[in-house]
C-alpha positions in Angstrom: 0.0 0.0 0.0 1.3 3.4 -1.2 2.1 5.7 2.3 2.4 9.0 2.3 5.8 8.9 4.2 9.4 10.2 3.4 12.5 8.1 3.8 15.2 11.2 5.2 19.0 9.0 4.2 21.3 10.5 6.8 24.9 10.5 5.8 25.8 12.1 9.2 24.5 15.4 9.6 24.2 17.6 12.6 21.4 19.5 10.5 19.3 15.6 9.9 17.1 16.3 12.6 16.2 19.3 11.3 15.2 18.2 7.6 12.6 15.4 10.2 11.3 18.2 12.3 10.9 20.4 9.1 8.9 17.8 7.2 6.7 17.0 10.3 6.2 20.5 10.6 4.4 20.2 7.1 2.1 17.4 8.3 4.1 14.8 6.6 5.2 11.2 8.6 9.2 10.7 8.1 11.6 8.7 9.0 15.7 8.5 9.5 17.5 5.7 8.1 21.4 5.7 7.8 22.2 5.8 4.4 24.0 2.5 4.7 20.4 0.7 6.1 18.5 1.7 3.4 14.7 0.0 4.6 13.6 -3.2 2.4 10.1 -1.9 2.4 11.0 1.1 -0.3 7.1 0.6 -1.6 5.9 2.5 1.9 7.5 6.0 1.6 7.0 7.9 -1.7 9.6 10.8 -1.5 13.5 10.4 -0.5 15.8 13.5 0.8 19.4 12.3 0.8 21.0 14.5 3.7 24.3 16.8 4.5 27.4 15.1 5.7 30.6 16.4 7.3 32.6 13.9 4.6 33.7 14.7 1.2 32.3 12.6 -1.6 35.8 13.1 -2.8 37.4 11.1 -0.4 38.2 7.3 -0.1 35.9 6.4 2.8 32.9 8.7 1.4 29.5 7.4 2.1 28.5 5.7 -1.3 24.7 3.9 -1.0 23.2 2.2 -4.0 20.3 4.5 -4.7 19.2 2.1 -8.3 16.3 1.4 -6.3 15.1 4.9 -5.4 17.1 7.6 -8.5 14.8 8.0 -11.1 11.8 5.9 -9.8 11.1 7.9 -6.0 11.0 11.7 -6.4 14.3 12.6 -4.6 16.0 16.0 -2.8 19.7 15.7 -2.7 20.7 18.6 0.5 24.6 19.5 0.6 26.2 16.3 0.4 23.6 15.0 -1.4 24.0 17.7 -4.0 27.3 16.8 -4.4 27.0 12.7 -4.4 25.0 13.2 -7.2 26.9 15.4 -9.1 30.3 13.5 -8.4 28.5 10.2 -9.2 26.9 11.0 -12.4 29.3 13.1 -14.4 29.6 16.6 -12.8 32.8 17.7 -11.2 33.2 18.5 -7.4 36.2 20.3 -6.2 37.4 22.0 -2.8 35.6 25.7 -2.7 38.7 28.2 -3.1 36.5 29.7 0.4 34.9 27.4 2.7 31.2 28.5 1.6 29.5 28.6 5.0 26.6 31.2 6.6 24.2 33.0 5.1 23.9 33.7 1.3 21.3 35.2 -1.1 19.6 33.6 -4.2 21.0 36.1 -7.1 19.3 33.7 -9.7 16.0 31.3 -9.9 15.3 29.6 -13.5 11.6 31.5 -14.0 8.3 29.5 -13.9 9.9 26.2 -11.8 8.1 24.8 -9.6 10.5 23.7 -7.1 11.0 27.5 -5.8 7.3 28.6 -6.3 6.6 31.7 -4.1 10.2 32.0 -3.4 12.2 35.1 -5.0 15.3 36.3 -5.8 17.3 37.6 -2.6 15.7 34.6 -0.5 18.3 34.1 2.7 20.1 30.4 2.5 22.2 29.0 4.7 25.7 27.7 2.7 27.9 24.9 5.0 30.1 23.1 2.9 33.6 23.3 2.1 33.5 21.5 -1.4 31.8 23.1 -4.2 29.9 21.9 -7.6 32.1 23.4 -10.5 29.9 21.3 -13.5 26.7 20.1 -13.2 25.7 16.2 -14.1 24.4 15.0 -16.8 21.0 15.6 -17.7 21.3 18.6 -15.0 19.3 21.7 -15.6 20.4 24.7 -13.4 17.8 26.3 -11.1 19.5 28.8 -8.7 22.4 30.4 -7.8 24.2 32.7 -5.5 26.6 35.3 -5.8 29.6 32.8 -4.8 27.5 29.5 -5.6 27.0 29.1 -9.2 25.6 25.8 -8.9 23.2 26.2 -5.8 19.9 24.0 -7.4 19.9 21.8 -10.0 17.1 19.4 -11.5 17.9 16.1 -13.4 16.1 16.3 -16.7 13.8 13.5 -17.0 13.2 12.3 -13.0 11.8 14.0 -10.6 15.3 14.0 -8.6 16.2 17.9 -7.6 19.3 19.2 -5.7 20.7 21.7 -3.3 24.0 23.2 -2.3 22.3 24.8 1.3 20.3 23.5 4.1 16.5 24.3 3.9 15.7 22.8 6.9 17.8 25.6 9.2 15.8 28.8 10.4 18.6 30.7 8.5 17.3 29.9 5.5 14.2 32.0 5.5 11.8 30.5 2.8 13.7 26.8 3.4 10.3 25.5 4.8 8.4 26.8 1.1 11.1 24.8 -0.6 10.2 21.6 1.5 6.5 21.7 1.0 7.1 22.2 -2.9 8.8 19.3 -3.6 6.9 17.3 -1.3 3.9 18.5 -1.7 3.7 19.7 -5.7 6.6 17.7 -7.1 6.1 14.4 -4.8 2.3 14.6 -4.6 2.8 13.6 -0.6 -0.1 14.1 1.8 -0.3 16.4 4.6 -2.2 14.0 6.4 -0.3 13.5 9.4 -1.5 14.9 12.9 -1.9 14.6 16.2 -5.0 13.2 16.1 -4.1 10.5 13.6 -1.3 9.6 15.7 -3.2 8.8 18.7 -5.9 6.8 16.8 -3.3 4.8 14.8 -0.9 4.4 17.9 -3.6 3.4 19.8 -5.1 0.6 17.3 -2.2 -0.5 16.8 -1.0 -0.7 20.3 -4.6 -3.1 21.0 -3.8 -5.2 18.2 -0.2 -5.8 19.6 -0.7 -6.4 23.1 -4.3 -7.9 23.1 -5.1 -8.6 26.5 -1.5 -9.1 28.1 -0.6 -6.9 31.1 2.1 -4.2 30.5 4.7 -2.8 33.0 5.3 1.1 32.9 8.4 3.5 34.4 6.4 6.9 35.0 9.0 10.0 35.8 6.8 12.3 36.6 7.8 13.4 32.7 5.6 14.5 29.7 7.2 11.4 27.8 6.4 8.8 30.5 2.6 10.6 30.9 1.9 11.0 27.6 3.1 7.2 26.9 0.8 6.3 29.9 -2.0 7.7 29.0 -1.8 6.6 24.9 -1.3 2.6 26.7 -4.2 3.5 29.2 -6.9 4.8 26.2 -5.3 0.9 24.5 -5.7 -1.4 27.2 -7.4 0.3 30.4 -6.7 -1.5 33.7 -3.9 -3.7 32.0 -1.6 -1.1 32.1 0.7 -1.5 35.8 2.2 1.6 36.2 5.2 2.2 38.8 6.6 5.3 39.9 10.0 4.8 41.2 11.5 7.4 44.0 15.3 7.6 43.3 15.9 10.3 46.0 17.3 12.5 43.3 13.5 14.2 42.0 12.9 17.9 43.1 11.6 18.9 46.4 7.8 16.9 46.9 7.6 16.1 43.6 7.3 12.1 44.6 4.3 12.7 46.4 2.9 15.6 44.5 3.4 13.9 40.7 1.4 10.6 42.4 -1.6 12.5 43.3 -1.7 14.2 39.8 -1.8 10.6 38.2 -4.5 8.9 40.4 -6.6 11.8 39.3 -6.0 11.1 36.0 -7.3 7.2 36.2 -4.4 5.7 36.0 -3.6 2.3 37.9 -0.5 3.5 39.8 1.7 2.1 42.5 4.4 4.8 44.2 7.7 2.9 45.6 10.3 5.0 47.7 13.8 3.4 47.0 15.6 6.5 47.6 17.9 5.0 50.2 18.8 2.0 47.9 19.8 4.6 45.3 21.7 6.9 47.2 23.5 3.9 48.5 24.4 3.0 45.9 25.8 6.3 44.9 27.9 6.5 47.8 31.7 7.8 46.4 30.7 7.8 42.6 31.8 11.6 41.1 32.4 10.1 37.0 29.2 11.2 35.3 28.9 7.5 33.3 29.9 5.7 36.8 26.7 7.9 38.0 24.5 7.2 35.6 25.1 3.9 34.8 24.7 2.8 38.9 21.2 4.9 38.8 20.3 2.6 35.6 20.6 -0.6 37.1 19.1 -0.1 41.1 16.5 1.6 38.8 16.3 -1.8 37.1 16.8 -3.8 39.3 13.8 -1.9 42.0 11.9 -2.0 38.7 12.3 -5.4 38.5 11.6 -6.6 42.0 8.1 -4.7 41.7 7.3 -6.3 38.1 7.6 -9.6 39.3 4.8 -8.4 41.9 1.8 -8.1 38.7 1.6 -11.7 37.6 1.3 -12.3 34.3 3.2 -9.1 32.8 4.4 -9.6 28.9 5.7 -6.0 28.2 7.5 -3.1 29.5 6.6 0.5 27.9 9.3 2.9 27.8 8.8 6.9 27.0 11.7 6.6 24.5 11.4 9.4 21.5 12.8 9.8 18.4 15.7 11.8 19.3 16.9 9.0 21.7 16.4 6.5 19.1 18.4 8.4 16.4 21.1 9.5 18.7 21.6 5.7 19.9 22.2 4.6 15.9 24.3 6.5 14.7 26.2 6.6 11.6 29.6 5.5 11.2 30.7 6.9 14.4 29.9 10.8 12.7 28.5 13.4 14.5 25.2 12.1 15.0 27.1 9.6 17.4 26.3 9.1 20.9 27.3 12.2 23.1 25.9 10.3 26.5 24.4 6.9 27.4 20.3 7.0 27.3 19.4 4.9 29.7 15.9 3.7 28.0 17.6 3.0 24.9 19.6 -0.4 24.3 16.9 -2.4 26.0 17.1 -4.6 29.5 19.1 -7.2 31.0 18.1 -10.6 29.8 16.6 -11.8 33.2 13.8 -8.9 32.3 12.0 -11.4 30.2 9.6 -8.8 28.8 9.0 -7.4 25.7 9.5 -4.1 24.6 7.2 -1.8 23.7 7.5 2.2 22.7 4.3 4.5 21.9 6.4 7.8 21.2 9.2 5.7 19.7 9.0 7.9 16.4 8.2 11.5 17.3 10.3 14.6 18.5 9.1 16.1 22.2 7.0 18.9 20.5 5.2 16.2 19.1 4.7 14.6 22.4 3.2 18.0 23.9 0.8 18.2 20.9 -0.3 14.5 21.0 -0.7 14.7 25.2 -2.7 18.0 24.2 -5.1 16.2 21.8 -5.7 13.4 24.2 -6.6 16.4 27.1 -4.1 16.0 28.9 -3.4 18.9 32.0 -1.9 21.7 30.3 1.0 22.2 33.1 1.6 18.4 33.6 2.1 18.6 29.1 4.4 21.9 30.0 6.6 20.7 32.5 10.4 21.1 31.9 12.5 18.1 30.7 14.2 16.6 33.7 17.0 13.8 33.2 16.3 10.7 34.6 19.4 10.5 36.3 17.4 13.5 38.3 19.6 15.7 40.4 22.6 13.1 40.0 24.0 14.8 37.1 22.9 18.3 38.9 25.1 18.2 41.9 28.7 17.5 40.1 30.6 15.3 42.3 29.7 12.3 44.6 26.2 12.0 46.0 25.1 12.7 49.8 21.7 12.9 50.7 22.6 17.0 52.3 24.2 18.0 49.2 20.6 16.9 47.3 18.5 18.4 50.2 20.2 21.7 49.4 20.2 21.5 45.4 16.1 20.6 45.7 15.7 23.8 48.1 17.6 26.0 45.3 16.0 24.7 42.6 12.1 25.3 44.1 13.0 28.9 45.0 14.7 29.0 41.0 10.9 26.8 39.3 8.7 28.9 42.0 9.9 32.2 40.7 10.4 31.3 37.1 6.8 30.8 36.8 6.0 33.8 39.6 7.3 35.8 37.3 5.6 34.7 34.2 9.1 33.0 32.3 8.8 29.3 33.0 6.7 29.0 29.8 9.1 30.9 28.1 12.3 28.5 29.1 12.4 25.0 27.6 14.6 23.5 30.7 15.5 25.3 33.8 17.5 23.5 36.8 20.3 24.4 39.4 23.5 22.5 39.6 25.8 22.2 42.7 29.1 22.7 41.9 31.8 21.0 43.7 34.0 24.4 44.9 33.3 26.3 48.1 33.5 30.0 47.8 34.5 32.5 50.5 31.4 35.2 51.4 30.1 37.5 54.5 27.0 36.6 56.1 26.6 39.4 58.8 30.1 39.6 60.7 31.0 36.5 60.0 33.1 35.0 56.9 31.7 31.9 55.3 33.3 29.3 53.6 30.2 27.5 51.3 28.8 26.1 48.4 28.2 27.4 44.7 25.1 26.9 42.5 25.1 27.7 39.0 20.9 28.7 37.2 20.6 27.0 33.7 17.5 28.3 31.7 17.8 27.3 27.7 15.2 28.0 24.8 15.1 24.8 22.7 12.6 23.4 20.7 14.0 19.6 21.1 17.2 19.7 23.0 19.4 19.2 20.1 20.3 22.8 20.1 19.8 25.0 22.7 20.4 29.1 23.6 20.8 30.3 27.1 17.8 32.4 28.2 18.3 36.1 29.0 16.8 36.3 32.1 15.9 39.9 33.7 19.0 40.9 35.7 16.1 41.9 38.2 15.0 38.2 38.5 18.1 36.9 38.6 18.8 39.1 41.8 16.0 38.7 43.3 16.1 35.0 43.0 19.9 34.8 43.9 19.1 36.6 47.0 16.5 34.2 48.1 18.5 31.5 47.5 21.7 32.8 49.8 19.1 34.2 52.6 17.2 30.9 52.8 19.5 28.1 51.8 21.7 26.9 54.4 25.3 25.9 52.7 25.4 28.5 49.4 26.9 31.7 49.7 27.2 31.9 46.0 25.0 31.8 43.0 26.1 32.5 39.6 24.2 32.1 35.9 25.5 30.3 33.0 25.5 31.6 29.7 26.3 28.8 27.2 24.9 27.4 24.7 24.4 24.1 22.8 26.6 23.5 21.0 29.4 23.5 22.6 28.3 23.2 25.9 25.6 20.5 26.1 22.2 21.6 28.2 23.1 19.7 31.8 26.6 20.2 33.0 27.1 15.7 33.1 
């Protein structure tokens, strides 16, 4: 059965997220396959949009797929890289740029009457990253734009519906780069924009019944829109066969144990609470390396998870909130710069003594997504805004080993940081916000007396899925008035300061 899906080939982008986002922003379902995994079931997406890659198509080890089964017979967007594959491959020339074209440039040229830049017009903003250039097209290449330093910027192949780029569309930089997507996908490719929230849920949810029939299915909640919005998509399924467990590490922020299990029993969902906070700390005892701390949190997470699993008789699955982003980052390809930065620990499955199967609602969509789809099905508009928080929890907030004073002081900082964020109307307008503790005492004056305490650092970023991220420039009237709530009621910190980085380089928590 024809779909009306697009297969995205990443050749290692850091901009391949962006061309999925893009695309789903246009209504369209897509998907992100290395280009060396090319999916057997070609007959189920009906466009193809090769992506960017930092390699050289000139080099030895340069991605080279076989596209026979998709050139010429899919409509197809070659973007950067794929520009240049194409050319290189098929009798153009590609040769090192005399500058390395990157940042903004300006269409100087569009072929009139083509479709592929309909209600886009000379002078249009795109955003140039490459350090090789086309210098002759390919054969059977019309040209279709230019620049002022790009003379080959879009090309068409005469005769296929195959179309080609020299800049990223999918970047905000490139101003009409959305109007470029939605013509070939929508005019050239004849794609549907047929995919919503709405349609999710039903199709998730039909499809999640016919899976799991009447088995019984285990569920982490975090107190997260992922695990809720999982939850509730496995609750409208299969009702009172979902088991869901909320696990206390110790590390959440201050009451949010018992605060986030009243907000689910009002929602109907069959919940259990477990406080393992001690067994977790424990087990933390000494541990400063961010993997050692995470990957100890991981398995007395499993292994509680486990001991309370084997309590509901009968249980065939385990859900995880995993999203796309997780899934993408944890296959990466060859090692490039989509490659793993950390270790998720809901992706890579279980140990084997879990002997459940694994299922994933959200497994395919971005967390913007997630906020829409938990909005269609109703759910709390506050639970659906709630910041990200790692599941490590404060863990990889307090840098250093663990003690269970160092988290009561980081929760305290961080409630007075959340309560005034949305006191002040800006926690809708952050996309994370936390405290960490840093492990450096600073000299300060409390009264008479010289003090000798602790630092904590405020992180607020805007984000619209983690991937990149900006600091937020918080009122310096906020920021003192929250600093000096924190150093007046906070016992141990006679120091707060704000940190202004942003992702990349620095990632969005500090571990």
């Amino acid at each position: 059965m024809q779909q009306n899906n697009v297969l995205i080939l990443d050749f290692g982008s850091q901009y391949t997220q962006l061309i999925a986002r893009r695309v789903r922003e246009l209504n369209i379902y897509c998907e992100i396959h290395p280009y060396n995994k090319i999916p057997k079931n070609l007959e189920s997406f009906k466009a193809v949009i090769l992506s960017g890659s930092p390699s050289s198509v000139r080099a030895k080890e340069a991605p080279h797929p076989d596209l026979s089964a998709i050139r010429g017979k899919k409509p197809l967007l070659a973007v950067c890289y794929g520009a240049q594959y194409l050319a290189h491959f098929s009798g153009g020339l590609v040769a090192p740029s005399n500058t390395r074209e990157y940042g903004r440039a300006n269409l100087s040229y569009i072929k009139e009457n083509e479709k592929f830049f309909k209600d886009i017009s000379v002078g249009s903003q795109v955003w140039m990253s490459h350090s090789d250039t086309i210098k002759e097209l390919p054969e059977k290449a019309i040209l279709l734009a230019s620049t002022n330093d790009v003379e080959n910027a879009a090309y068409k192949i005469d005769g296929e519906n195959t179309y080609a780029i020299q800049f990223h569309p999918e970047v905000y930089h490139s101003t009409d780069g959305k109007q470029l997507l939605q013509n070939f996908l929508v005019n050239i490719a004849g794609v549907a924009q047929s995919w919503t929230p709405d349609s999710f849920v039903e199709s998730t949810v039909n499809s999640l019944r016919e899976k799991i029939k009447d088995d019984k299915v285990v569920l982490g909640l975090s107190g997260g829109v992922d695990s809720t919005v999982a939850a509730v998509l496995l609750h409208k399924a299969i009702g009172k066969n979902l088991h869901c467990i909320f696990v206390n590490n110790g590390l959440l922020r201050k009451n949010e144990f018992t605060s986030v299990l009243q907000q689910y029993e009002g929602m109907g969902l069959n919940v259990k609470g477990v406080d393992a906070s001690a067994r977790f700390l424990d087990a933390l005892k000494g541990l400063s390396e961010p993997e050692a701390k995470r990957k100890a949190i991981g398995k007395i997470f499993i292994d509680v998870f486990d001991d309370e699993a084997h309590q509901i008789k009968d249980a065939k699955w385990l859900a995880q909130g995993t999203i796309y982003p997780d899934v993408i980052e944890s296959v990466s390809v060859n090692g490039g710069p989509s490659a793993t930065i950390k270790s998720h620990h809901n992706v890579g499955g279980l140990p084997d003594f879990m002997k459940l199967k694994i299922v994933e609602p959200l497994r395919m969509i971005f967390k913007d997504e997630v906020r829409r789809v938990g909005k269609s099905m109703g759910i709390d508009a506050e639970l659906l805004g709630r910041h990200p928080f790692p599941g490590p929890g404060l863990a990889i907030r307090i840098l250093g080993d663990i003690t269970a004073e160092k988290v009561s002081i980081l929760q305290e900082v961080d409630a007075i940081f959340i309560t005034n964020l949305k006191k002040y109307n800006l926690y809708n307008k952050v996309w994370q916000a936390g405290a960490i503790l840093l492990p450096v005492n600073s000299v300060g004056v409390m009264g008479d007396e010289r003090t000798y305490e602790k630092v904590v650092a405020l992180r607020a970023v805007e984000s619209t899925d983690g991937m990149t991220a900006d600091w937020v420039n918080l009122p310096y009237e906020f920021l003192q008035k929250t600093s000096n709530e924190i150093i007046n009621k906070v016992k141990g910190v006679n120091r707060v300061v704000y940190d202004i980085s942003s992702k990349p380089p620095a990632t969005i928590e500090w571990e």
